[in-house]
MARROTI-503310 format. One record per residue (C-alpha): x, y, z; residue number from 0. Coordinates in nm, 2 decimals. Layout:
u/v/w/rodren
X/Y/Z/NUM
...
// end
This chain:
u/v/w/rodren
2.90/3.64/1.47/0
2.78/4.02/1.52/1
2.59/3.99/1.20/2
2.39/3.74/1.41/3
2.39/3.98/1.69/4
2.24/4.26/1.50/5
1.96/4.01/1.38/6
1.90/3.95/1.67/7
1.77/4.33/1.74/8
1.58/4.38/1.43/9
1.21/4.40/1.49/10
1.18/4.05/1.28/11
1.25/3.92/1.62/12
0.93/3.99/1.80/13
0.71/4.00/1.44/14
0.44/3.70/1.42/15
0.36/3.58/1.06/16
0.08/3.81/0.97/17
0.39/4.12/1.07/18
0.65/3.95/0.83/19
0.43/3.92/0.56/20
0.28/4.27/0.57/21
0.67/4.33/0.62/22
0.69/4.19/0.30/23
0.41/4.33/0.12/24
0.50/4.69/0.16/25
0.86/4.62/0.07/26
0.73/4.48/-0.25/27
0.46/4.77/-0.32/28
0.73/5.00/-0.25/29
0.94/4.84/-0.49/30
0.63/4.82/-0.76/31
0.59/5.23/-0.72/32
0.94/5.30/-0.62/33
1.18/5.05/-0.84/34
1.49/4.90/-0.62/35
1.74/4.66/-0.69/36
1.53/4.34/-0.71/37
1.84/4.14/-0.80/38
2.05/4.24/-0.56/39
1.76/4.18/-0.31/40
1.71/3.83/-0.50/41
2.09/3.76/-0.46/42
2.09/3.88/-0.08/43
1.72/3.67/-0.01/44
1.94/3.32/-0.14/45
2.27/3.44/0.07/46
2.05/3.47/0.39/47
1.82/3.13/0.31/48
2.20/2.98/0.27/49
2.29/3.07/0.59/50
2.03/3.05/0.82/51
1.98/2.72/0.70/52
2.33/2.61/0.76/53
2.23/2.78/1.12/54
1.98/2.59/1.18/55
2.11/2.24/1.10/56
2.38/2.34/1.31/57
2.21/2.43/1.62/58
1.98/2.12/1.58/59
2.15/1.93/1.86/60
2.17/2.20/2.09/61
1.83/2.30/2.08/62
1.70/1.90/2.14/63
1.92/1.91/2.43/64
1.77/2.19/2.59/65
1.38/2.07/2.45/66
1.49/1.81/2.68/67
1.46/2.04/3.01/68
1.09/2.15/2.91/69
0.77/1.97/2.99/70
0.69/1.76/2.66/71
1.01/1.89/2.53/72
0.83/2.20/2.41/73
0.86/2.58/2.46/74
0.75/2.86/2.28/75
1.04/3.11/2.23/76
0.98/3.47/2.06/77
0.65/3.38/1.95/78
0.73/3.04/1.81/79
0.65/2.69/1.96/80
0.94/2.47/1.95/81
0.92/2.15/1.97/82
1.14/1.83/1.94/83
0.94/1.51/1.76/84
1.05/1.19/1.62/85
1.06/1.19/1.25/86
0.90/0.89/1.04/87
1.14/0.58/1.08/88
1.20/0.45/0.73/89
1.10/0.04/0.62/90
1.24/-0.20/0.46/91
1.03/-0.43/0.31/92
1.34/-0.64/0.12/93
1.29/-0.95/0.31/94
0.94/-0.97/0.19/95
0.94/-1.20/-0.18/96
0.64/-1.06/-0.28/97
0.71/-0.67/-0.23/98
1.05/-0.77/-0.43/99
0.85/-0.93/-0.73/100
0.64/-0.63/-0.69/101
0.87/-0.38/-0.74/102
1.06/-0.54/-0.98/103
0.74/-0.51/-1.20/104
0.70/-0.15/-1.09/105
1.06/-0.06/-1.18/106
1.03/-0.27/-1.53/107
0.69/-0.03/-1.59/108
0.85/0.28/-1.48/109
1.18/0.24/-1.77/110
0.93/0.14/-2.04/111
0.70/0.45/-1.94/112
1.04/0.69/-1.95/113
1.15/0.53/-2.31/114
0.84/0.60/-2.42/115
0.84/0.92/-2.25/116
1.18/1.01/-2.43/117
1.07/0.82/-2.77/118
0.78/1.09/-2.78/119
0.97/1.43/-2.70/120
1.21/1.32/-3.03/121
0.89/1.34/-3.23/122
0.81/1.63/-3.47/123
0.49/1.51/-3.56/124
0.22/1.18/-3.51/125
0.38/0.90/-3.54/126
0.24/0.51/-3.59/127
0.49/0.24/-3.45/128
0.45/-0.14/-3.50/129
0.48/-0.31/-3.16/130
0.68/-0.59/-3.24/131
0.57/-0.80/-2.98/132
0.16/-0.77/-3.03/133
0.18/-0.67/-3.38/134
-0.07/-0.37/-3.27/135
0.02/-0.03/-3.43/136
0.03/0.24/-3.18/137
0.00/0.58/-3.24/138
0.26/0.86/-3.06/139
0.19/1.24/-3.05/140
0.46/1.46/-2.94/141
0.42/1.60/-2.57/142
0.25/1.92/-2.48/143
0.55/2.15/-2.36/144
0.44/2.40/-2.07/145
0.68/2.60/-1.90/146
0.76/2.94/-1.65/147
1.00/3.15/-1.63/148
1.19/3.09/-1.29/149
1.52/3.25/-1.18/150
1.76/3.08/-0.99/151
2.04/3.23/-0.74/152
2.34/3.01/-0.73/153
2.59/3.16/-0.45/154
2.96/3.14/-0.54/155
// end
């Protein structure tokens, strides 16, 4: 992979995190004074996530076999420590009756929150419902919608 290669002698390489983001700051003042192409830049930002993360998952295994070779199975390599640790182990608690009947009540709360959830964004208006089962009349507003503008980069 020369692309790699070149990577390899940009000045990225040897930057700490304070350098990348003044890096980034100036690229981004010089785009507020200058203009650019920020799409293009957005598209080529989500092409190099993409494969730098593929990158990394692949050279996982390696890199715990060589951790292996260092005291603690630690190193610090161009400014970075790296380190191989044990992620959290997962539990299952299914052999346990009372986490079951637990978590059946927690699942049966969790649906009747999400109907009422999706009863109230049908609303227009207050609305008063009979509960059929108490007889109690509850009242039902229509959510409070909040939202941002967010761009996403899906590479083809």
């Amino acid at each position: 992979m020369s692309e790699l290669a070149s990577l390899k002698k940009s000045t990225i390489v040897s930057a700490d995190k304070r350098e990348m983001t003044n890096i980034v700051s100036q690229y981004l003042e010089d785009m507020a004074y200058n203009g650019g192409e920020p799409l293009k830049d957005l598209a080529l930002c989500r092409k190099y996530i993409f494969l730098l993360e593929e990158l990394e998952k692949g050279l996982k295994d390696f890199a715990i076999k060589e951790l292996e070779t260092y005291d603690r199975n630690e190193t610090n390599v161009l400014g970075a420590i790296v380190k191989a640790v044990d992620s959290p182990g997962k539990f299952d608690f299914s052999e346990s009756s009372a986490w079951v009947s637990q978590k059946a009540k927690v699942d049966a709360e969790t649906k009747r929150l999400k109907d009422i959830e999706a009863f109230a964004k049908t609303l227009k208006s207050k609305t008063t419902v009979v509960d059929e089962e108490t007889g109690e009349a509850v009242e039902y507003f229509p959510p409070a919608k909040s939202s941002s503008t967010s761009i996403r980069v899906t590479l083809s």
